[in-house]
C-alpha positions as CSV (number, residue, x, y, z in Angstrom):
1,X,3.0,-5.9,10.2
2,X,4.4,-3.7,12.6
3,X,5.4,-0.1,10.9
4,X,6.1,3.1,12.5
5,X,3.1,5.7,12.0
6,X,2.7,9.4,11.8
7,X,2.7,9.1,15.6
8,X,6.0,7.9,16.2
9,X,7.5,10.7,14.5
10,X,7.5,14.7,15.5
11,X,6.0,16.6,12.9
12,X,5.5,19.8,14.4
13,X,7.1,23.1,12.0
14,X,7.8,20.4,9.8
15,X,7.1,20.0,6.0
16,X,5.4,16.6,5.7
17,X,4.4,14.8,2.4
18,X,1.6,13.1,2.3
19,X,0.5,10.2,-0.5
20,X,-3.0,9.9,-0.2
21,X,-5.5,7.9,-2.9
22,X,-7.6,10.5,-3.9
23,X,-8.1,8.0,-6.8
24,X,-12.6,9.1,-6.6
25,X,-14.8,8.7,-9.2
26,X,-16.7,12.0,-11.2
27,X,-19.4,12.6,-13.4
28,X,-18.5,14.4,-17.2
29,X,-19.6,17.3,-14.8
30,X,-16.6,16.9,-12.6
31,X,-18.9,16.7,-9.7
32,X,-17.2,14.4,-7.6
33,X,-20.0,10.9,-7.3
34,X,-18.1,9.3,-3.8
35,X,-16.1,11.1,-2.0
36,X,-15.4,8.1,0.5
37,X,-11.4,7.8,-0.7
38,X,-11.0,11.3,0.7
39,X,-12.9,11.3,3.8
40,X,-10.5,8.3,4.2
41,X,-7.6,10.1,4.5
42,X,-9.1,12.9,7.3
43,X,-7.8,11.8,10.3
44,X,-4.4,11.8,9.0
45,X,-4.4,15.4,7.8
46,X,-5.9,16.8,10.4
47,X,-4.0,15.0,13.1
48,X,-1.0,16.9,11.1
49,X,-3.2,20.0,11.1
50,X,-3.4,19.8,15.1
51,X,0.3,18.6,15.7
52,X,1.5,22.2,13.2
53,X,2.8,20.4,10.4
54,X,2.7,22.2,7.0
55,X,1.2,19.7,4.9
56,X,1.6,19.0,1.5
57,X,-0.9,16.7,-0.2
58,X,-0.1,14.2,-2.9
59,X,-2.0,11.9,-5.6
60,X,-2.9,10.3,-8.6
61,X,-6.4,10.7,-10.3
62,X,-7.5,8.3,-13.4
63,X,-4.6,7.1,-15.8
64,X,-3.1,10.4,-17.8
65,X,-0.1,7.9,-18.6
66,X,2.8,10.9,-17.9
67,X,0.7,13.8,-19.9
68,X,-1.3,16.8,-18.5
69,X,-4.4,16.8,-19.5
70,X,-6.9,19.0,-17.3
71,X,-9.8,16.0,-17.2
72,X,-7.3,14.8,-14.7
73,X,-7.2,17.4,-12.7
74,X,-7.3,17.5,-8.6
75,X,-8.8,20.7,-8.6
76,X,-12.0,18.8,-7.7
77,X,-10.6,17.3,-5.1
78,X,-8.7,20.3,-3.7
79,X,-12.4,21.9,-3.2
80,X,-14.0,19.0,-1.6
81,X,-10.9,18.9,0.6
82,X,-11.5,22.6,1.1
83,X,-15.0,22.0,2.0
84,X,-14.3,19.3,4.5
85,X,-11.7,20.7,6.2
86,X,-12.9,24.1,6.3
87,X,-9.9,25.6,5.6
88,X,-8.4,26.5,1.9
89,X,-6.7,23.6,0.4
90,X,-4.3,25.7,-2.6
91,X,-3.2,23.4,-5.5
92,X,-0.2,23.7,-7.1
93,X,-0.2,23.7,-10.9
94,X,2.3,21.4,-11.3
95,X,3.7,18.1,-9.2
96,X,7.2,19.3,-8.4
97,X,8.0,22.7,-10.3
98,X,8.2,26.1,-9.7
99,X,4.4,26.3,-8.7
100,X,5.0,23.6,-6.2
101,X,8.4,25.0,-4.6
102,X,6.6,28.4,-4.3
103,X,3.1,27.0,-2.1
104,X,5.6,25.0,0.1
105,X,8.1,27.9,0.3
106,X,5.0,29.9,1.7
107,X,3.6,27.2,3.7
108,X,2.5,28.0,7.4
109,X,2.2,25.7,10.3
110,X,-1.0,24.0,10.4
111,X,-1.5,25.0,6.1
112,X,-2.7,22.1,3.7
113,X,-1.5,22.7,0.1
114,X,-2.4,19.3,-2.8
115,X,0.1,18.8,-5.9
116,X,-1.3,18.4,-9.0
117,X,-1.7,14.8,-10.2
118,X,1.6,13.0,-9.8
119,X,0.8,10.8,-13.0
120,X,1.1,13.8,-15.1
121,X,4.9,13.3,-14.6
122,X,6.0,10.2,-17.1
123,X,8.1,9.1,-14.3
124,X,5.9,8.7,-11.5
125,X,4.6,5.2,-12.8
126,X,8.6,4.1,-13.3
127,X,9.5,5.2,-10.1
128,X,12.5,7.7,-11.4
129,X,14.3,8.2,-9.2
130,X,15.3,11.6,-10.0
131,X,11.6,12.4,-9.7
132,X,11.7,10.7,-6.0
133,X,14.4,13.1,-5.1
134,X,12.3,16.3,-6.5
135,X,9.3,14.7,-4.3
136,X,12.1,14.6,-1.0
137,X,13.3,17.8,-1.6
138,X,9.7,19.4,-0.6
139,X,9.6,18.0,2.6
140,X,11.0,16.9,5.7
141,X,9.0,13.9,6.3
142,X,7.0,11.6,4.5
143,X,3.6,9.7,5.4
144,X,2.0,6.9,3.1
145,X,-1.8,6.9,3.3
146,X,-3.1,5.5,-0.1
147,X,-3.1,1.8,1.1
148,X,-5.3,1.7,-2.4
149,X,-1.6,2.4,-4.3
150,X,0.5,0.3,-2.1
151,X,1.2,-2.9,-4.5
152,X,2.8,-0.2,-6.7
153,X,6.1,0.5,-6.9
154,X,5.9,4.2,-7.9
155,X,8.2,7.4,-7.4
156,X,5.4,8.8,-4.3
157,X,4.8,5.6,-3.1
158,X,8.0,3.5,-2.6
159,X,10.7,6.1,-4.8
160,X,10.7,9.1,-1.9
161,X,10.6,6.8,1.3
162,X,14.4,6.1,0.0
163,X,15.2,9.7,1.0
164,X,13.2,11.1,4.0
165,X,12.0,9.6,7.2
166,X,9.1,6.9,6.2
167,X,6.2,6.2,8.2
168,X,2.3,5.5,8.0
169,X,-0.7,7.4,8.1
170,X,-4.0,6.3,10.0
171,X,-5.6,5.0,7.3
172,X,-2.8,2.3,6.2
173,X,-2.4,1.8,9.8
174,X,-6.1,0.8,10.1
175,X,-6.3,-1.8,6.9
176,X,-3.4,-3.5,8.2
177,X,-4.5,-4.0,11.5
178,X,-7.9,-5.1,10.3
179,X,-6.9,-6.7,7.3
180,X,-3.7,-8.6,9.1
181,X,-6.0,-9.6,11.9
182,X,-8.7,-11.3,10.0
183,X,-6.4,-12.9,8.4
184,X,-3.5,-13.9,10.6
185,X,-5.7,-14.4,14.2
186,X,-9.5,-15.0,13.0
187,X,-11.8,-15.7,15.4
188,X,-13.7,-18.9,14.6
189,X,-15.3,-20.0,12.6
190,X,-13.8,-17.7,9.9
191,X,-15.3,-17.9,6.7
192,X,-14.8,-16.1,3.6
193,X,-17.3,-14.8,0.8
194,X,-16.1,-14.5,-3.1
195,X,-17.7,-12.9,-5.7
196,X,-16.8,-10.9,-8.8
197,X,-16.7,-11.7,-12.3
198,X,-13.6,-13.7,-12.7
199,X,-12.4,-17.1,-11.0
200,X,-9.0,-15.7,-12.5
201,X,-8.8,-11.8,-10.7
202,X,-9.1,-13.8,-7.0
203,X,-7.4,-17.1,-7.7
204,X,-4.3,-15.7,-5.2
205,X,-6.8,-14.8,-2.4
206,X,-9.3,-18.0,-2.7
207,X,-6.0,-20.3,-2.6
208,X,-4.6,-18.1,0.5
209,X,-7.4,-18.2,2.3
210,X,-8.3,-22.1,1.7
211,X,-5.3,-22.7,3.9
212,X,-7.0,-20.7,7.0
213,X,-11.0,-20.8,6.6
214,X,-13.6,-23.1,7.4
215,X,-15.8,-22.1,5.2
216,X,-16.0,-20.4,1.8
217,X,-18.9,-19.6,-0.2
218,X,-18.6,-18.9,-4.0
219,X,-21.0,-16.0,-5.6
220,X,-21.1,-13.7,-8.5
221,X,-20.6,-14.4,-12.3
222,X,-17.2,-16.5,-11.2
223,X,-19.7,-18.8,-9.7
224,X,-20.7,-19.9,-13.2
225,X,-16.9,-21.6,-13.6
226,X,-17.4,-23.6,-11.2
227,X,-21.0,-24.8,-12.0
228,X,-19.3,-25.6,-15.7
229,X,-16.2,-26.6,-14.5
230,X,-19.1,-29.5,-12.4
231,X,-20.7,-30.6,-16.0
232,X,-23.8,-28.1,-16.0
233,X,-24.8,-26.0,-18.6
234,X,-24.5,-22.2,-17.6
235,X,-26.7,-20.7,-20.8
236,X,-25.3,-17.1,-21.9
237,X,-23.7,-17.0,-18.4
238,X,-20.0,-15.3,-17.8
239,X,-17.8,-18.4,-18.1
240,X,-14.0,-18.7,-18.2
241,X,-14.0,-21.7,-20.3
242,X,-10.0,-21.7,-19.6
243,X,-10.6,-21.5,-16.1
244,X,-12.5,-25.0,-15.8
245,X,-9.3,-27.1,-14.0
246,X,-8.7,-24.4,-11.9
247,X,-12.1,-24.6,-10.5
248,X,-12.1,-28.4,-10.1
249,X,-8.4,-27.7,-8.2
250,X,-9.5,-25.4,-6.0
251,X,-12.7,-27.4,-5.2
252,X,-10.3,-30.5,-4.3
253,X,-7.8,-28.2,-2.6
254,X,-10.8,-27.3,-0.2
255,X,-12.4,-30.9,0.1
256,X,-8.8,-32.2,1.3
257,X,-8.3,-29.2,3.3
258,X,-11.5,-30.2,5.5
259,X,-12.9,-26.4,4.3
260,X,-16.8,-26.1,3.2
261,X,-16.9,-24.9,-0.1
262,X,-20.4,-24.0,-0.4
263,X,-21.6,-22.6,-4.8
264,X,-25.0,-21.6,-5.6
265,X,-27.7,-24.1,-5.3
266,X,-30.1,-21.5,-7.7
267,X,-29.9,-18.5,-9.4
268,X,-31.8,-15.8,-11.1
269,X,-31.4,-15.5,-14.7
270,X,-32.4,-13.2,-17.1
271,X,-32.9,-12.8,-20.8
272,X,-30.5,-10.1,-21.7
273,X,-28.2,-7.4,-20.0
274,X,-30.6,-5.2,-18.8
275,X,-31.8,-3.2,-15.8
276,X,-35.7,-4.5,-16.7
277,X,-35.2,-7.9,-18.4
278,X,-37.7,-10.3,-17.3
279,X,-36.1,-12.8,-15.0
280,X,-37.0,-15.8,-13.1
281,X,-35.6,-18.4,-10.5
282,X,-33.6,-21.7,-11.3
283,X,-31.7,-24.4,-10.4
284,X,-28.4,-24.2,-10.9
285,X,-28.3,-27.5,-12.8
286,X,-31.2,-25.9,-15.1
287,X,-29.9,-22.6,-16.5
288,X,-31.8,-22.1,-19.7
289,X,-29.2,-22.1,-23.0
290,X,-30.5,-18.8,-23.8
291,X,-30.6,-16.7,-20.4
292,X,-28.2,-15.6,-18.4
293,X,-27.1,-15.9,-14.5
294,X,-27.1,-12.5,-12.8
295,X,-27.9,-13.2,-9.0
296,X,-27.9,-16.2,-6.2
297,X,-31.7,-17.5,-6.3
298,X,-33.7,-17.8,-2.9
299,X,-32.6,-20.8,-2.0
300,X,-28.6,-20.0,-2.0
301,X,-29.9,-16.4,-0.2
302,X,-31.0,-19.0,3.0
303,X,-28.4,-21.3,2.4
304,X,-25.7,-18.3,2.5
305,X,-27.6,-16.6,5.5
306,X,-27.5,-19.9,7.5
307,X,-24.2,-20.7,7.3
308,X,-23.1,-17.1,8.0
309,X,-25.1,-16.8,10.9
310,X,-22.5,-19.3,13.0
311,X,-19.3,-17.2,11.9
312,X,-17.4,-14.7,14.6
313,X,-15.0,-13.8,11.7
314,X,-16.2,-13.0,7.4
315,X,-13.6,-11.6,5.3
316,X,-15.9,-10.4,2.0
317,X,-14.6,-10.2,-1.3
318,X,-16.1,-9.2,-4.4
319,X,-20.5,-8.9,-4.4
320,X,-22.5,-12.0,-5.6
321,X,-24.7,-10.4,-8.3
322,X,-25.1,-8.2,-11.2
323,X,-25.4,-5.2,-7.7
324,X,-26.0,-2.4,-10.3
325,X,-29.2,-3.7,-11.2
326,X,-31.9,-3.2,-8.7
327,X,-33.2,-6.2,-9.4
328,X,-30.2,-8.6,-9.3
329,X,-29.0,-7.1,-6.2
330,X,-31.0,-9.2,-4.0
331,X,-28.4,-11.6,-3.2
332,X,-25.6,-9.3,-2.3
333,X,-28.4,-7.1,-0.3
334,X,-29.1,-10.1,1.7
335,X,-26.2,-11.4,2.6
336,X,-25.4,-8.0,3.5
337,X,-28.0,-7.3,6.3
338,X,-27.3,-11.3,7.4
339,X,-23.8,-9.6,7.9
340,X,-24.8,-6.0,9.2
341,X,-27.0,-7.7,12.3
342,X,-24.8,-10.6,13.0
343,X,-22.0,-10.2,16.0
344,X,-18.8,-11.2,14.2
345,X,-15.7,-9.1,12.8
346,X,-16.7,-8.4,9.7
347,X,-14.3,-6.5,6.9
348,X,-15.0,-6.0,3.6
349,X,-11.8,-6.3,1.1
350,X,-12.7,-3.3,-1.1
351,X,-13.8,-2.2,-4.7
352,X,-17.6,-3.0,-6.0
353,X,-17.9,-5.1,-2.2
354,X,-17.3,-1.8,0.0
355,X,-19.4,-0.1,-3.4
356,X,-22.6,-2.5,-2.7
357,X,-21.9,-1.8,1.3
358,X,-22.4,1.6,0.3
359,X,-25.4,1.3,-2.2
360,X,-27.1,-0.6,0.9
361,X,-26.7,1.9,3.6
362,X,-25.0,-0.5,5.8
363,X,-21.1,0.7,5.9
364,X,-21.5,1.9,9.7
365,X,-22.2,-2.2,10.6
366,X,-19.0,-3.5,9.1
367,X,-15.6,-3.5,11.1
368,X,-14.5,-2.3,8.4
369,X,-14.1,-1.4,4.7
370,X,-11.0,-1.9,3.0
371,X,-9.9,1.5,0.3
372,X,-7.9,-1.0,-0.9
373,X,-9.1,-2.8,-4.4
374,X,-6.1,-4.1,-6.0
375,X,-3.7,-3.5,-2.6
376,X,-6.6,-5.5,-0.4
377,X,-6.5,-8.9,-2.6
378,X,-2.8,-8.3,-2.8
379,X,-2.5,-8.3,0.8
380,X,-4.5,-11.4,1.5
381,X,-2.5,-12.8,-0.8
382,X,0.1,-12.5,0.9
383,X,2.2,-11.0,-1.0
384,X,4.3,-7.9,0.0
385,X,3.2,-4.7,-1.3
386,X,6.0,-2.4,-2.3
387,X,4.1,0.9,-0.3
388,X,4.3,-0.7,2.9
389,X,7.6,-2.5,2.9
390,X,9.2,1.3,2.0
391,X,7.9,2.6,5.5
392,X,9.9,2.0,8.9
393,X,9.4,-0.8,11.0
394,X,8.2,-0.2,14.8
C-alpha cells in the first residue's frame, strides 16, 4: 500500500495536524503505566519539529462517548510529551473552540500544542462532517499517525483528510510496510502463531492467513475450542460452545490447504482463577472436569519451539497463556525467547502479544511491534481500513 508520507509534502511555516493514538493506559493516580503509544509517534513530531512546522497534536483517550469528563483528560499525556520532547507541549482546553483557535493563532515554527480529547465532541465518533471542517480549518496539512484508529471511520481520522492535503506519518508508514510485507512477500517458511481468548475475535485473520502460511500453531484459551470442537473434555476451560463448526472448518480448510495446523498436545491447568492456584501438567485429552486450562504444557513449549526454529518469517497474534499470571506465562515466555534468538522477520500484531513482548524484556529482538490492536487484525484481514484509504496515494 503505497501512500504519500509526511515526506512527500513541505511542511515548513506550515500548520500541520497531526492524529496520533495517544490511546495509553493510567493508574486511578493518572500516572501514565506504558507510555509505548506515545514514544510511537516521536519520530513523526519531531521530524515536523526539525522541518519548522507548527504542530498541532490530536487524540482520543478512553471512551467519554461525546462528554467532557476530566478522567479523560490529555493533560497526562501533554506532560509526558513535554518531558520527552523537552520542550513545552500547551493543551488546549477544548478540541476545536476558542482555546484551540487561540494556541494555533499563537503557534511558532517548530511549537507543539495537543487538543483536548477529540471524543469529548459527540461528533467525532460519527464523523460530522461539520466537525471535520472545524478540525481543517486549524491547519494547513494533515498527517495520520494513529495506525491503532485506522479501521475507524471518524471525523480526525478519515472526516478532515476530505478537506486538506492527506498524508502519513512514520509510524503508519512503518506497520504497513512491516505488516504488508509479512503478509503480501513472506519469506519461507512463514508461519503464524494465534492466541487469545476467542476462536471468534481472530476468525478473519486465521482464515486470511490459511491461504498464505505453512504453518499455524493454535494457543491461548481459544485453543480449548478446538480441543472440544475434536471430542475432548476441556473441564472449567474458556470454551465457545457456538464456535465448535467453526473450529472443525478451519481445521479442514488447513488440512486441504496443505498448511500444518499444529493445537496443544498438553497444558497447564489450574483449580481456580488465581495468580497462586495450585496447578499441574496434562494431556490435553485429560483436562480434569473441575480445573481449568491456563498455559501450553512442556510438551507443546518443545513442540512450538521446534517447529519455529525452521521459520524465516512469524506473524504473532494474540499470547498463548493466561500472561498476567507469573505462573501461566511460561508458554508465551518461551515461545518468546525461541522468537527473540531465532534469525527470521518476526512482527508481532499488537495488543496483550506486543503487552507480553513487553512484560518479557524482549521488544528490541522483534522486527517489529504492531500499535495496532484492532487496526493490526483488520489489516491482515484484509480488509481496508477507513484511516489509510483517506490518505494520498504515492
Amino acid at each position: 500500500m503505497n501512500k504519500k508520507t509526511v515526506r512527500d509534502i513541505d511542511v515548513t511555516g506550515k500548520k500541520v495536524l497531526v492524529r496520533c493514538d495517544f490511546n495509553v493506559p493510567y493508574n486511578e493516580d493518572r500516572v501514565i503505566t506504558d507510555n509505548r503509544r506515545i514514544v510511537a509517534a516521536l519520530p513523526t513530531i519531531k521530524y515536523l519539529i526539525d522541518n519548522h512546522a507548527k504542530v498541532i497534536l490530536c487524540s482520543h483517550l478512553g471512551r467519554p462517548k461525546g462528554e467532557v469528563k476530566p478522567e479523560f483528560s490529555l493533560d497526562i499525556v501533554a506532560k509526558e510529551l513535554s518531558k520527552l520532547l523537552g520542550q513545552e507541549v500547551k493543551l488546549a482546553t477544548d478540541v476545536v473552540g476558542e482555546s484551540a483557535k487561540s494556541l494555533v493563532a499563537n503557534l511558532n515554527e517548530g511549537e507543539v500544542i495537543l487538543l483536548e480529547n477529540v471524543r469529548f465532541e459527540p461528533g467525532e465518533e460519527k464523523n460530522d462532517p461539520e466537525l471535520s471542517k472545524k478540525f481543517a480549518e486549524l491547519a494547513d496539512v494533515y498527517v495520520n499517525d494513529a495506525f491503532g484508529t485506522a479501521h475507524r471511520a471518524h471525523s480526525s481520522t478519515t472526516g478532515v483528510a476530505d478537506y486538506l492535503p492527506a498524508v502519513s506519518g512514520f509510524l503508519i508508514e512503518k506497520e504497513l510496510t512491516f505488516l504488508g510485507n509479512a503478509i503480501q512477500n513472506p519469506e519461507k517458511p512463514f508461519m503464524a502463531i494465534i492466541g487469545g481468548k476467542k476462536v471468534s475475535d481472530k476468525i478473519g485473520p486465521i482464515e486470511a492467513l490459511i491461504e498464505k502460511v505453512d504453518v499455524l500453531l493454535i494457543g491461548g484459551a481459544m485453543a480449548y475450542t478446538f480441543i472440544k470442537a475434536m471430542g475432548y473434555n476441556v473441564g472449567k476451560s474458556f470454551c465457545e460452545e457456538d464456535k465448535l463448526d467453526l473450529a472443525k472448518t478451519i481445521m479442514e480448510k488447513a488440512k486441504n490447504k496443505g498448511v500444518k495446523l499444529l493445537l496443544p498436545v498438553d497444558t497447564k491447568v489450574g483449580k481456580e482463577f488465581d495468580p497462586n492456584t495450585e496447578s499441574k501438567n496434562v494431556k490435553y485429552t485429560e483436562i480434569p472436569d473441575d480445573w481449568e486450562g491456563f498455559d501450553i504444557g512442556e510438551e507443546t513449549i518443545k513442540l512450538y519451539s521446534d517447529e519455529l526454529r525452521k521459520a524465516k518469517t512469524v506473524i504473532w497474534m494474540g499470547p498463548l497463556g493466561l500472561f498476567e499470571f507469573d505462573q501461566f506465562a511460561v508458554g508465551t515466555n518461551s515461545i518468546a525467547k525461541v522468537l527473540a534468538d531465532l534469525d527470521a522477520i518476526k512482527v508481532v500484531g499488537g495488543g496483550d502479544s506486543a503487552a507480553a513482548i513487553e512484560k518479557a524484556g524482549l521488544a528490541d529482538k522483534f522486527t517489529h511491534i504492531s500499535t495496532g490492536g484492532s487496526a493490526s487484525l483488520e489489516f491482515v484481514e484484509g480488509k481496508k481500513l477507513p484511516g489509510i484509504e483517506a490518505l494520498q496515494d504515492n
